[in-house]
PDB file of N, H, CA, C and O in Angstrom:
ATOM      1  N   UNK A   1      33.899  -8.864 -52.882  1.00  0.00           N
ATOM      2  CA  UNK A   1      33.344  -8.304 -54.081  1.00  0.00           C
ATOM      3  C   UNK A   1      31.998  -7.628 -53.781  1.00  0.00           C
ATOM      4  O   UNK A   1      31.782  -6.511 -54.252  1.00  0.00           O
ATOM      5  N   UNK A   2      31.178  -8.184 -53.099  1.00  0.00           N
ATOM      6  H   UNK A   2      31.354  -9.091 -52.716  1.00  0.00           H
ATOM      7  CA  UNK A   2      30.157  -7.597 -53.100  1.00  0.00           C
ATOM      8  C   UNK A   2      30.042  -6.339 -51.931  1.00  0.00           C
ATOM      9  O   UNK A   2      29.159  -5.490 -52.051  1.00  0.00           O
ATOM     10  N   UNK A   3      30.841  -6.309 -50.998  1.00  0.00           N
ATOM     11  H   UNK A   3      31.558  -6.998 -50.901  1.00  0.00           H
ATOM     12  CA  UNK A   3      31.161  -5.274 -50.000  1.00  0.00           C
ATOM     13  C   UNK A   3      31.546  -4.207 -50.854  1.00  0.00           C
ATOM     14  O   UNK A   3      30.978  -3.126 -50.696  1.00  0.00           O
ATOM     15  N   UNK A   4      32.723  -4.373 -52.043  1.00  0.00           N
ATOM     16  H   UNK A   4      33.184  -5.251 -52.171  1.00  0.00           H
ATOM     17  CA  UNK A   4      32.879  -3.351 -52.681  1.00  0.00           C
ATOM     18  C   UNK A   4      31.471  -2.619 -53.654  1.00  0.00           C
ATOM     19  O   UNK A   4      31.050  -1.467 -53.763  1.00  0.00           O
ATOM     20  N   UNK A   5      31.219  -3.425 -54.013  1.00  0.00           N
ATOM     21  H   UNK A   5      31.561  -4.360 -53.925  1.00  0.00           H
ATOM     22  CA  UNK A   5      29.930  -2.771 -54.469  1.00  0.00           C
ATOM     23  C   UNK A   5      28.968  -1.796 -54.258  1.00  0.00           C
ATOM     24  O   UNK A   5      28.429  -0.908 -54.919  1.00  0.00           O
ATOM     25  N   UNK A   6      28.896  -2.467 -52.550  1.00  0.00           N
ATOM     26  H   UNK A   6      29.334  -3.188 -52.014  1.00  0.00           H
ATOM     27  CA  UNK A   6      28.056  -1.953 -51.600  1.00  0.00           C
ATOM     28  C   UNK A   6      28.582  -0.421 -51.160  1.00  0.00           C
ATOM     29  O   UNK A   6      27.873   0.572 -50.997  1.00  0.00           O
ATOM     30  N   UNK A   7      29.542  -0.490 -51.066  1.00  0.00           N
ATOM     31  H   UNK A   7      30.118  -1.296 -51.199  1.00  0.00           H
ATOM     32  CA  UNK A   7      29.942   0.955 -51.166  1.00  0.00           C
ATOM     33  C   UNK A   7      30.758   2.249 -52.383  1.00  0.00           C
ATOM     34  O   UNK A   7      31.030   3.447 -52.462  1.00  0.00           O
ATOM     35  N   UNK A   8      30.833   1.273 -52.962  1.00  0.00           N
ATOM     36  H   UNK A   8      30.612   0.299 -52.898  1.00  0.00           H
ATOM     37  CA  UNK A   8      30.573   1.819 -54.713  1.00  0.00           C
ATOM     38  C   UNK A   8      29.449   3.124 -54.629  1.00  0.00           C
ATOM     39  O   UNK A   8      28.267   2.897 -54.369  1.00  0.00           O
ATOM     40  N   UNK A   9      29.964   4.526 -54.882  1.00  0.00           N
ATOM     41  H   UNK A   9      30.924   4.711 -55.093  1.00  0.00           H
ATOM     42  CA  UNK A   9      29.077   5.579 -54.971  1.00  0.00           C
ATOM     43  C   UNK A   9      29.051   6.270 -55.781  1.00  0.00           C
ATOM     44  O   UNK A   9      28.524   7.383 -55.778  1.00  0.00           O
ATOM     45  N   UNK A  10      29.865   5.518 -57.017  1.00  0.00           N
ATOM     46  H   UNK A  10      30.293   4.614 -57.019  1.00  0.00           H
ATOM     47  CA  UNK A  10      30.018   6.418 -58.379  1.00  0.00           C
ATOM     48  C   UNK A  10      28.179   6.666 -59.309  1.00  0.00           C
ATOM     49  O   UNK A  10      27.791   7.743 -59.761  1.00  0.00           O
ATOM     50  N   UNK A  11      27.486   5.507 -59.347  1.00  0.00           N
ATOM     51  H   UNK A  11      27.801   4.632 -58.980  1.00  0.00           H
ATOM     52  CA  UNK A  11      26.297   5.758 -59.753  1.00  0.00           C
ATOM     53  C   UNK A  11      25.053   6.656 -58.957  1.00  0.00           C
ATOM     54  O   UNK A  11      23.950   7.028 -59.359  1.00  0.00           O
ATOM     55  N   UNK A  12      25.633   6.796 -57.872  1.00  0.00           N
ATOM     56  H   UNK A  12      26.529   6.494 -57.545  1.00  0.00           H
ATOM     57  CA  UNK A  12      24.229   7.563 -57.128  1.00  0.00           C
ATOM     58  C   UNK A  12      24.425   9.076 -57.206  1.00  0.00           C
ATOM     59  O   UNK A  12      23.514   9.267 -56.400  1.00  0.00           O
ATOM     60  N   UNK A  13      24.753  10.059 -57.430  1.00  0.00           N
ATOM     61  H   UNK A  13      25.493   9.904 -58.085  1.00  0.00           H
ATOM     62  CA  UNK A  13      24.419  11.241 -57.776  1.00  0.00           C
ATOM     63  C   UNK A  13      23.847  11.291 -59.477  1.00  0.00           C
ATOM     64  O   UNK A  13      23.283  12.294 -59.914  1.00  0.00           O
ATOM     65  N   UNK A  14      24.012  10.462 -60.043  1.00  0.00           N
ATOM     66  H   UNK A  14      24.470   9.647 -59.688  1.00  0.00           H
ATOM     67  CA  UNK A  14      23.210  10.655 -61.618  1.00  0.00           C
ATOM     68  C   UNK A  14      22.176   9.989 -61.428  1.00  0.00           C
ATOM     69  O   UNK A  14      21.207  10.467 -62.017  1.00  0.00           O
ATOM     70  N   UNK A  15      21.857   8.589 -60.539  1.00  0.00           N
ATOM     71  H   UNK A  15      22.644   8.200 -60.060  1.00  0.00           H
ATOM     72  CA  UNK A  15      20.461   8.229 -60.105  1.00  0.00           C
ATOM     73  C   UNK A  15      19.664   9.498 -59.342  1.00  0.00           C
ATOM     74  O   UNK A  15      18.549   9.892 -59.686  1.00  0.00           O
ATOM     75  N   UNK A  16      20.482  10.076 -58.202  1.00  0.00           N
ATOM     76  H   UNK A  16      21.388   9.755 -57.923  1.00  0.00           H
ATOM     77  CA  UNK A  16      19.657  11.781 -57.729  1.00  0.00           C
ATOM     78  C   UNK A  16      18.962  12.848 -58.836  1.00  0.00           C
ATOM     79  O   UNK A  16      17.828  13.328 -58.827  1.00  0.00           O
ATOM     80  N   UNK A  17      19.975  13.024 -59.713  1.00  0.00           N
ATOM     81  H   UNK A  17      20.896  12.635 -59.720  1.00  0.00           H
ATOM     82  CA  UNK A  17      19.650  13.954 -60.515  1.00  0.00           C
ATOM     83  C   UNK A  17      18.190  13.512 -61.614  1.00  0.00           C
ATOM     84  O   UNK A  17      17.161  14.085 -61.973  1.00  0.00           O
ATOM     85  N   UNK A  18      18.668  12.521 -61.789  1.00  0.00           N
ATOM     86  H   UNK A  18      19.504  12.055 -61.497  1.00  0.00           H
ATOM     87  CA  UNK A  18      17.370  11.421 -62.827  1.00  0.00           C
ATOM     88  C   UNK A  18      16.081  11.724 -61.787  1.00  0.00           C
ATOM     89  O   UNK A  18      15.093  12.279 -62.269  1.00  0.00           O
ATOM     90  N   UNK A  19      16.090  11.356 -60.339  1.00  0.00           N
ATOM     91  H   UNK A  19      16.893  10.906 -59.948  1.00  0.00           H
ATOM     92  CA  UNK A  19      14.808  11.225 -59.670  1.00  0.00           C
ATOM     93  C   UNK A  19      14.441  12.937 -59.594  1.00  0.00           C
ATOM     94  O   UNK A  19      13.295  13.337 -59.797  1.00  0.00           O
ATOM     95  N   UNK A  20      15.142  13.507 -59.398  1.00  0.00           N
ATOM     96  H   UNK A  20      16.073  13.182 -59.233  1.00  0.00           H
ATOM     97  CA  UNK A  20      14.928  15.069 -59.198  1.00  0.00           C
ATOM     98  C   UNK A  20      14.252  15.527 -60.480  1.00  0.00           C
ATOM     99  O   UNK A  20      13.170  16.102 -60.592  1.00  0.00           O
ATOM    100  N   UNK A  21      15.104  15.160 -61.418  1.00  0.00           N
ATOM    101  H   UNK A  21      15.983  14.693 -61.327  1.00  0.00           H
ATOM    102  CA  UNK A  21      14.546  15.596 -63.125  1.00  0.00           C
ATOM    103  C   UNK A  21      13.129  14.954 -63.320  1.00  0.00           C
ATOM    104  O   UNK A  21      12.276  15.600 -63.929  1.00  0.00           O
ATOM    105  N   UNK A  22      12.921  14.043 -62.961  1.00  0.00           N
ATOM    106  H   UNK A  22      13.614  13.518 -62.466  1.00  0.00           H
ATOM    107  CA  UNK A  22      11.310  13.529 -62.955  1.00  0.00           C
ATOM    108  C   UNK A  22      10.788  13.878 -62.061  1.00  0.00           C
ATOM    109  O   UNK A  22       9.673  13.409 -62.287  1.00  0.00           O
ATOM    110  N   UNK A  23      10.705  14.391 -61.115  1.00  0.00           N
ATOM    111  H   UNK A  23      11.611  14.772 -60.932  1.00  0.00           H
ATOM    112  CA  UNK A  23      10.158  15.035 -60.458  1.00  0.00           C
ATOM    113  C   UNK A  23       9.390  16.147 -60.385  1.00  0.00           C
ATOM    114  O   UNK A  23       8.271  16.183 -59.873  1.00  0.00           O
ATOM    115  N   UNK A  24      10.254  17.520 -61.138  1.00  0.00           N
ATOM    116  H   UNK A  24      11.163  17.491 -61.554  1.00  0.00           H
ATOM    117  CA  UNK A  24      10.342  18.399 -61.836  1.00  0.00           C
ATOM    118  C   UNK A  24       9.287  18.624 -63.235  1.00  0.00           C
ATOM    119  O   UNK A  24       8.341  19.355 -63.528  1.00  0.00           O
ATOM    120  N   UNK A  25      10.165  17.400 -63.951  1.00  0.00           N
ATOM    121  H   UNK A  25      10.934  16.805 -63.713  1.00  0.00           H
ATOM    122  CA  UNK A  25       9.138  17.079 -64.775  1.00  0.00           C
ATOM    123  C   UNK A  25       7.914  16.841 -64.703  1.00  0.00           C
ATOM    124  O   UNK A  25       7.238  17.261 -65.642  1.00  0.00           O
ATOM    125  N   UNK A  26       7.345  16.240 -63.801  1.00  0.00           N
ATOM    126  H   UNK A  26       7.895  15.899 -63.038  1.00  0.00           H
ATOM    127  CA  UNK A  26       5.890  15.693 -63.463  1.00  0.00           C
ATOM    128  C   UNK A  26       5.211  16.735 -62.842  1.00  0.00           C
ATOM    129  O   UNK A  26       4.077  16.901 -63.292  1.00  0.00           O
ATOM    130  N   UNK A  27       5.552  17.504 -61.931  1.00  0.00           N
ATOM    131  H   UNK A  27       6.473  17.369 -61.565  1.00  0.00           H
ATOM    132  CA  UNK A  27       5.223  18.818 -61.542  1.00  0.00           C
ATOM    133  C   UNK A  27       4.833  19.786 -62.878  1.00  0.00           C
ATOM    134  O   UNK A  27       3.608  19.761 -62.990  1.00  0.00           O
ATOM    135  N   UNK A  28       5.293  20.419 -63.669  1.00  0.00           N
ATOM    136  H   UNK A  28       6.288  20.440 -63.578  1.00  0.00           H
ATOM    137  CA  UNK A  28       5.787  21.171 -65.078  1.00  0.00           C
ATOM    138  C   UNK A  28       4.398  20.548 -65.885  1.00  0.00           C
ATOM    139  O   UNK A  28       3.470  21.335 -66.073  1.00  0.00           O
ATOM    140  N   UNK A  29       4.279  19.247 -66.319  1.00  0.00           N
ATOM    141  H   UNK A  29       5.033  18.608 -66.167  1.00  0.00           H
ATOM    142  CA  UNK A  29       3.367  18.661 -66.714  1.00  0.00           C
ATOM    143  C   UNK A  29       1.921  18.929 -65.929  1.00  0.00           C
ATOM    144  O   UNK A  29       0.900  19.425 -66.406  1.00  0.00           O
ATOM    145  N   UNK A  30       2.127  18.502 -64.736  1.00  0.00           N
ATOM    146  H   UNK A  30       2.957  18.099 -64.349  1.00  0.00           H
ATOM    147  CA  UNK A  30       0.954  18.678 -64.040  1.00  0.00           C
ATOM    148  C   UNK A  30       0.265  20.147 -63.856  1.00  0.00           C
ATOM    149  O   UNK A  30      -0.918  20.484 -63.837  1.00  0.00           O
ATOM    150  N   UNK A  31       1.214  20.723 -63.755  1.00  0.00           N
ATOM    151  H   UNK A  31       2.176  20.449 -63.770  1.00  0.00           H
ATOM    152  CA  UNK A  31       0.870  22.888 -64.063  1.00  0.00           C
ATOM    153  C   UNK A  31       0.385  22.745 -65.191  1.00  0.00           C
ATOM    154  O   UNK A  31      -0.842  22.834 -65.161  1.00  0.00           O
ATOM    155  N   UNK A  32       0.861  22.535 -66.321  1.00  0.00           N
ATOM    156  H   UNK A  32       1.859  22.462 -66.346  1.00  0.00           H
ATOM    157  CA  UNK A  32       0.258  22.981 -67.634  1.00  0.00           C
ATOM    158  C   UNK A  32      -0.640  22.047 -67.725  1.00  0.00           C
ATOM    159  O   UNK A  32      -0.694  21.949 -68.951  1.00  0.00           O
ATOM    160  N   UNK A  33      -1.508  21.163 -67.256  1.00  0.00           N
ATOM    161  H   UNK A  33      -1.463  21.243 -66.260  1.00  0.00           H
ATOM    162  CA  UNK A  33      -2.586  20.663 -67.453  1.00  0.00           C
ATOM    163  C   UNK A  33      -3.600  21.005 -66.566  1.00  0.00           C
ATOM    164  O   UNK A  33      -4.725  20.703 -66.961  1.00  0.00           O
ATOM    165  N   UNK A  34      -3.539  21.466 -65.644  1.00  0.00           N
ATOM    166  H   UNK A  34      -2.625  21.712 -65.322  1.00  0.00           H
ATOM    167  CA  UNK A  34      -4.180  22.441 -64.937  1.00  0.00           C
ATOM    168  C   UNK A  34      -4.487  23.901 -65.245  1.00  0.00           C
ATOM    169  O   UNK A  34      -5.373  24.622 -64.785  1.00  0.00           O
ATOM    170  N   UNK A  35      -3.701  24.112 -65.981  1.00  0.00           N
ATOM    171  H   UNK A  35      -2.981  23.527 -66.354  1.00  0.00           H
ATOM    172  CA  UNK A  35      -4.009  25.657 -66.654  1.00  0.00           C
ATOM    173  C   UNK A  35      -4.206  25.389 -68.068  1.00  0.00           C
ATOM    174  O   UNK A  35      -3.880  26.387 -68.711  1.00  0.00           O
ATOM    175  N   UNK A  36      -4.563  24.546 -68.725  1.00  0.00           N
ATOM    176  H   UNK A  36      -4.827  23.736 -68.203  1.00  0.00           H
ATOM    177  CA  UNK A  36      -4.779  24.114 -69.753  1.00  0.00           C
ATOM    178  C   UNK A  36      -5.842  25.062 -70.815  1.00  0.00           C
ATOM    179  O   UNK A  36      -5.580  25.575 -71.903  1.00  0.00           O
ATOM    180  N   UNK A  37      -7.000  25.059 -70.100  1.00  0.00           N
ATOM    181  H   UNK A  37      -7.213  24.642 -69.216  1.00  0.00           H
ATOM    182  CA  UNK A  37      -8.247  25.873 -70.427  1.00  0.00           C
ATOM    183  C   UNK A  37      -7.964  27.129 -70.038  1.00  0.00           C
ATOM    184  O   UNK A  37      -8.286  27.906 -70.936  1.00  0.00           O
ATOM    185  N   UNK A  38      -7.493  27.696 -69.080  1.00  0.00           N
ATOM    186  H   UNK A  38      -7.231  27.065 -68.349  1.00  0.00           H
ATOM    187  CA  UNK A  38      -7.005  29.038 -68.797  1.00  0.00           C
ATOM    188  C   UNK A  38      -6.600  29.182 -70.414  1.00  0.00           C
ATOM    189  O   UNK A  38      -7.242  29.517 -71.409  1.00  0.00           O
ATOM    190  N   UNK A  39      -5.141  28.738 -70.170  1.00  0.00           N
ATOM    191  H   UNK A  39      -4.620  28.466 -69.361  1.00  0.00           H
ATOM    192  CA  UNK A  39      -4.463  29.158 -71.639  1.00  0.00           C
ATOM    193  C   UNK A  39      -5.198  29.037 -73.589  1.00  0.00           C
ATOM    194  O   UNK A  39      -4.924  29.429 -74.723  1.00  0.00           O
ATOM    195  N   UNK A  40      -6.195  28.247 -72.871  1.00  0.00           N
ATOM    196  H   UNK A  40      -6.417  27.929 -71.949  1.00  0.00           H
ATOM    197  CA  UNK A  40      -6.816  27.849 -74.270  1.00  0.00           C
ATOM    198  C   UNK A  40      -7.810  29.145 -74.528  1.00  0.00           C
ATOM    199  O   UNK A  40      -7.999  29.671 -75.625  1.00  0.00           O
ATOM    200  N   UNK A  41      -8.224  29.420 -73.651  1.00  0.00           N
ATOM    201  H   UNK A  41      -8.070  28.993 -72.760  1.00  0.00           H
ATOM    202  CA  UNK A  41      -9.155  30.723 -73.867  1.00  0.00           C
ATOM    203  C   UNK A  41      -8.767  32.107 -74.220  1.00  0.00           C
ATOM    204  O   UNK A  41      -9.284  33.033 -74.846  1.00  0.00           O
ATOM    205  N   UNK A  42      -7.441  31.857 -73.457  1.00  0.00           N
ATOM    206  H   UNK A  42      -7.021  31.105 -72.949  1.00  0.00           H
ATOM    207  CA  UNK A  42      -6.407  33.311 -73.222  1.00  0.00           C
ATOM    208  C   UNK A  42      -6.402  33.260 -75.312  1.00  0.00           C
ATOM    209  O   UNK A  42      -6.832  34.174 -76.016  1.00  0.00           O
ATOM    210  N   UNK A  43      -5.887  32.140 -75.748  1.00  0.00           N
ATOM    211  H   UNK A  43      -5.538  31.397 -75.176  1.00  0.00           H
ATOM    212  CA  UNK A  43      -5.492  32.416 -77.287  1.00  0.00           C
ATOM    213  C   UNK A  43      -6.482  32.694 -78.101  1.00  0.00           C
ATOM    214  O   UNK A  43      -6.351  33.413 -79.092  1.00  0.00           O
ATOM    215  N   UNK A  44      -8.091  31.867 -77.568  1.00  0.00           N
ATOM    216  H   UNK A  44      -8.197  31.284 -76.763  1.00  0.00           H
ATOM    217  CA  UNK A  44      -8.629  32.253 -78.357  1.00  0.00           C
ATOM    218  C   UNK A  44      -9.316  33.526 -78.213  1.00  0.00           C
ATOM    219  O   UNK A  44      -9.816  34.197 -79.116  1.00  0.00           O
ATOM    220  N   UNK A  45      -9.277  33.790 -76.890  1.00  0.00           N
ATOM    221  H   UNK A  45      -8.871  33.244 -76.157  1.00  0.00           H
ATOM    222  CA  UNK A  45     -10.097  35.631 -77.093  1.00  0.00           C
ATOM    223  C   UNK A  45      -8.807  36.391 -78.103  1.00  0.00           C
ATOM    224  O   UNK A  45      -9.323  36.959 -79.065  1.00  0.00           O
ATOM    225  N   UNK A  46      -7.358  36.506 -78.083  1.00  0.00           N
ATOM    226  H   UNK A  46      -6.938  36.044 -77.302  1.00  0.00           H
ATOM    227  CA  UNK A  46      -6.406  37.339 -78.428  1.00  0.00           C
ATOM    228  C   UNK A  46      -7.048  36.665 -80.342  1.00  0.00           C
ATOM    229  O   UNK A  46      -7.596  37.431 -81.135  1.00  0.00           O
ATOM    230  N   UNK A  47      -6.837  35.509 -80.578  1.00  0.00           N
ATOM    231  H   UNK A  47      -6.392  34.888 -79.934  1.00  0.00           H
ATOM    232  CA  UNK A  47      -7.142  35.177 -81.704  1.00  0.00           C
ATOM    233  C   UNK A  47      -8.841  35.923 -82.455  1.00  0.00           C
ATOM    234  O   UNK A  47      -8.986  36.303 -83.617  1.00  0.00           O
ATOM    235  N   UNK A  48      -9.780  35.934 -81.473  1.00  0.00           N
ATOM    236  H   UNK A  48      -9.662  35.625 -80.529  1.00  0.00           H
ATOM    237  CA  UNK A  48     -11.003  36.392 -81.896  1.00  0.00           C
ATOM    238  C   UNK A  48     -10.825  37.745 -82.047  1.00  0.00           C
ATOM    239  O   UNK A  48     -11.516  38.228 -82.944  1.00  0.00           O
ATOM    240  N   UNK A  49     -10.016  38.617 -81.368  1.00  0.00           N
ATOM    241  H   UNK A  49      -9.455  38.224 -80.639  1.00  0.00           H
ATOM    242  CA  UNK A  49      -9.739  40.258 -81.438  1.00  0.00           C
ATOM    243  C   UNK A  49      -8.878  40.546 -82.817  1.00  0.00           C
ATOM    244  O   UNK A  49      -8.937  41.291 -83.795  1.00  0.00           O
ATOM    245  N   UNK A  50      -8.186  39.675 -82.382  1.00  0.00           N
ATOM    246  H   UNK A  50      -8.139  39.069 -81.588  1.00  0.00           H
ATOM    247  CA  UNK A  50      -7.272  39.863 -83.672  1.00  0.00           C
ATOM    248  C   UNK A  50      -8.179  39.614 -85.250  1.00  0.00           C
ATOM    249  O   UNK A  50      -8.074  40.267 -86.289  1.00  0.00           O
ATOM    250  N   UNK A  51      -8.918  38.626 -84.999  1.00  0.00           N
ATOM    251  H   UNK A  51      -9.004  38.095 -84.156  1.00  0.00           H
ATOM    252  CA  UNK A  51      -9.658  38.606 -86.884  1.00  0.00           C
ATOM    253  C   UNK A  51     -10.859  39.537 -86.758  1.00  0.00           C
ATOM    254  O   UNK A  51     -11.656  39.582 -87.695  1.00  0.00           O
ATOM    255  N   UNK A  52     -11.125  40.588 -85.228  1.00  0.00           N
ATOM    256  H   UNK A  52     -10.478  40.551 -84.467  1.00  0.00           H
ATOM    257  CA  UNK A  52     -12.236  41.203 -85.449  1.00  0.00           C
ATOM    258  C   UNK A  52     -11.617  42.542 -86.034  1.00  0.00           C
ATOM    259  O   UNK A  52     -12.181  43.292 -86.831  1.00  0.00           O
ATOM    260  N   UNK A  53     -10.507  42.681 -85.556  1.00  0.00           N
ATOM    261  H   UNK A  53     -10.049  42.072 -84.909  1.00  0.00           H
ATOM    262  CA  UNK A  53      -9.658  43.955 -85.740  1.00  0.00           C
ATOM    263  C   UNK A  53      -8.974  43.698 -87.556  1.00  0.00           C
ATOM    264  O   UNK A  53      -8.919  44.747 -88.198  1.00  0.00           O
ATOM    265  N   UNK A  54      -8.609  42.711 -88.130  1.00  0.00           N
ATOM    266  H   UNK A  54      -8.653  41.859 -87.608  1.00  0.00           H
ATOM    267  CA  UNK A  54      -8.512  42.720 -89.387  1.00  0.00           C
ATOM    268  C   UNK A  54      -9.527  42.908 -90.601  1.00  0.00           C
ATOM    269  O   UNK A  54      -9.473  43.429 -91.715  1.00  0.00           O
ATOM    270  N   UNK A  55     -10.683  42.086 -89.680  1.00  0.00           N
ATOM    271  H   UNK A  55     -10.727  41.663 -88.775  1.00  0.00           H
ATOM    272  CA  UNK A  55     -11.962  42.096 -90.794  1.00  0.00           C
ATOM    273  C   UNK A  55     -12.516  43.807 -90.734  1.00  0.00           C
ATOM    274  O   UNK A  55     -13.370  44.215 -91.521  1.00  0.00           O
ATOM    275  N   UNK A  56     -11.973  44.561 -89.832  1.00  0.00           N
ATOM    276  H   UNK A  56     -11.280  44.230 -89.192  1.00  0.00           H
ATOM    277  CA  UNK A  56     -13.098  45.879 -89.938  1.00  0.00           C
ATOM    278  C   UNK A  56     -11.938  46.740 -90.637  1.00  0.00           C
ATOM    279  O   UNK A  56     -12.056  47.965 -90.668  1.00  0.00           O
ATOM    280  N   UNK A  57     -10.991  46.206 -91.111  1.00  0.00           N
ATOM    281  H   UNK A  57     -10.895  45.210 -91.086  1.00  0.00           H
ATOM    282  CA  UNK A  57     -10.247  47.353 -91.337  1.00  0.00           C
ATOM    283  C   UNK A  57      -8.409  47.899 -90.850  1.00  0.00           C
ATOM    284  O   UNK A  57      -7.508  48.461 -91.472  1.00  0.00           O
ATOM    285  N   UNK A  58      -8.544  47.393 -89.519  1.00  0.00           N
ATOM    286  H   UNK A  58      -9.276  46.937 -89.014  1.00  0.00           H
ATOM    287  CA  UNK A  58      -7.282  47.573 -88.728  1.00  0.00           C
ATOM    288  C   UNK A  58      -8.029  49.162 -87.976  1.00  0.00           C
ATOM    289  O   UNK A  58      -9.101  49.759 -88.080  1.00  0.00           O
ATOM    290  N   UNK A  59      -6.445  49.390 -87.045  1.00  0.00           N
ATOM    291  H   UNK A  59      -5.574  48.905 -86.961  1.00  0.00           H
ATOM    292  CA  UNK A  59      -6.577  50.561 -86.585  1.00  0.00           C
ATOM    293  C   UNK A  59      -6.861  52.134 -86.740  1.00  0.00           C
ATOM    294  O   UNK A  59      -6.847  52.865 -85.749  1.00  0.00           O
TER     295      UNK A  59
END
């Protein structure tokens, strides 16, 4: 019984994919918190143009 087990390989490619997917994941996470302030600035200059360009009027 337990020999069979031992070579039982039906669960290990969805355990691969799970460790890969967190992996991925944690990477993805770790980028966007690193560019965090990049992106925070990027919206608010587009956001500050944008209510300077409404308040005078538009184009």
């Amino acid at each position: 019984m337990l020999r069979a087990f031992i070579k039982d390989q039906r669960g290990a490619t969805a355990i691969e994919y799970a460790l890969i997917a967190s992996l991925v994941s944690i990477f993805v996470i770790g980028a966007l918190t690193m560019f965090e302030a990049g992106f925070t600035d990027l919206f608010q200059y587009i956001s500050d143009n944008i209510s300077t360009e409404l308040s005078s009027g538009g184009g």
